[in-house]
C-alpha positions in Angstrom: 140.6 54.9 16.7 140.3 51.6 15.2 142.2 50.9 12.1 141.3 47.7 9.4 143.0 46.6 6.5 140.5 44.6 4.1 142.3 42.5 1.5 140.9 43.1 -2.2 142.4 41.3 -5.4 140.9 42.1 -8.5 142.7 38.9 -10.5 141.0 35.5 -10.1 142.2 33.4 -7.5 144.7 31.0 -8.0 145.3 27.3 -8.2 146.8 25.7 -4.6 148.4 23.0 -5.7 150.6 25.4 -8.3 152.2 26.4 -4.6 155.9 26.0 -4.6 157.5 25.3 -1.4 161.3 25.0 -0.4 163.0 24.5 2.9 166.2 26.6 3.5 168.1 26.4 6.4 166.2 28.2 8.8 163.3 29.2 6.5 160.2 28.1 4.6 160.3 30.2 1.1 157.1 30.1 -0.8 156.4 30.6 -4.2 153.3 31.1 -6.2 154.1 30.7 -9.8 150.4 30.9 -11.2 148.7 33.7 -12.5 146.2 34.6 -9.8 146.7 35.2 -6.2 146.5 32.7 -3.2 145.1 32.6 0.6 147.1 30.2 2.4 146.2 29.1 6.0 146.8 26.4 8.2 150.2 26.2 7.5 152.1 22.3 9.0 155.2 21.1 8.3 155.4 17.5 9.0 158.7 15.4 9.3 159.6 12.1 7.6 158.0 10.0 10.8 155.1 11.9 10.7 155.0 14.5 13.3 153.2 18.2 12.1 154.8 21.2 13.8 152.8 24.4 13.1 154.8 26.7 10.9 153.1 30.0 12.9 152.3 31.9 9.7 149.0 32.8 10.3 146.8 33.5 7.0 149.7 33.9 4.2 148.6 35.9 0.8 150.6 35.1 -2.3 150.1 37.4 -5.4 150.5 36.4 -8.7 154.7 35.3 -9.0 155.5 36.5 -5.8 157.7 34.6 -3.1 157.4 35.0 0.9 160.1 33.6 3.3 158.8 32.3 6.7 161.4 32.2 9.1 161.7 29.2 11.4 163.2 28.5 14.6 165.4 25.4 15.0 165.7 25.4 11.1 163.4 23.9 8.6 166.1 20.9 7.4 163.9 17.9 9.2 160.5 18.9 7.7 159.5 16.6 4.1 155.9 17.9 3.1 154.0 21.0 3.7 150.6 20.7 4.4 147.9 23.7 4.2 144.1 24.8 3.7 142.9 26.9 0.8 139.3 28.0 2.1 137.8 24.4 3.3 140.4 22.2 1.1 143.4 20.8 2.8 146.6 20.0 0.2 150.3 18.6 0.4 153.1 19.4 -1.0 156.8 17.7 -0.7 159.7 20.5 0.4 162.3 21.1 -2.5 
């Protein structure tokens, strides 16, 4: 037996660069304050000289004013920007 789980939204999709993004101690809490819902994917974190560690989220869905925590090993307190893909466009965002 093979079960599926099919995501369906029925708002619009939201805007990506609306994403909010902190980094906590040992997490990476995101926040999508907009009024539609959000696919995230390709998930980075990139530290002040430049190097990108994956943040090993996988595809991360953000409704409408909700917030996810992402918890990451060795702490999250060297990482500057978050970078990540909504469908084929790649943003940035500098950590809070």
């Amino acid at each position: 037996r093979l079960r599926y789980v099919l995501s369906m939204f029925a708002a619009p999709e939201g805007e990506p660069a609306m994403l909010q993004a902190a980094a906590e101690k040992d997490a990476l809490t995101l926040t999508n304050p907009g009024h539609g819902w959000l696919k995230l994917h390709g998930l980075r974190l990139v530290t002040p000289d430049g190097r990108a560690d994956d943040a090993n989220a996988g595809v991360v869905y953000l409704l409408p004013g909700a917030t996810t925590r992402i918890p990451l090993e060795g702490g999250a307190a060297q990482y500057r920007t978050l970078s990540y893909n909504v469908g084929q466009n790649a943003y940035t965002l500098d950590l809070r």
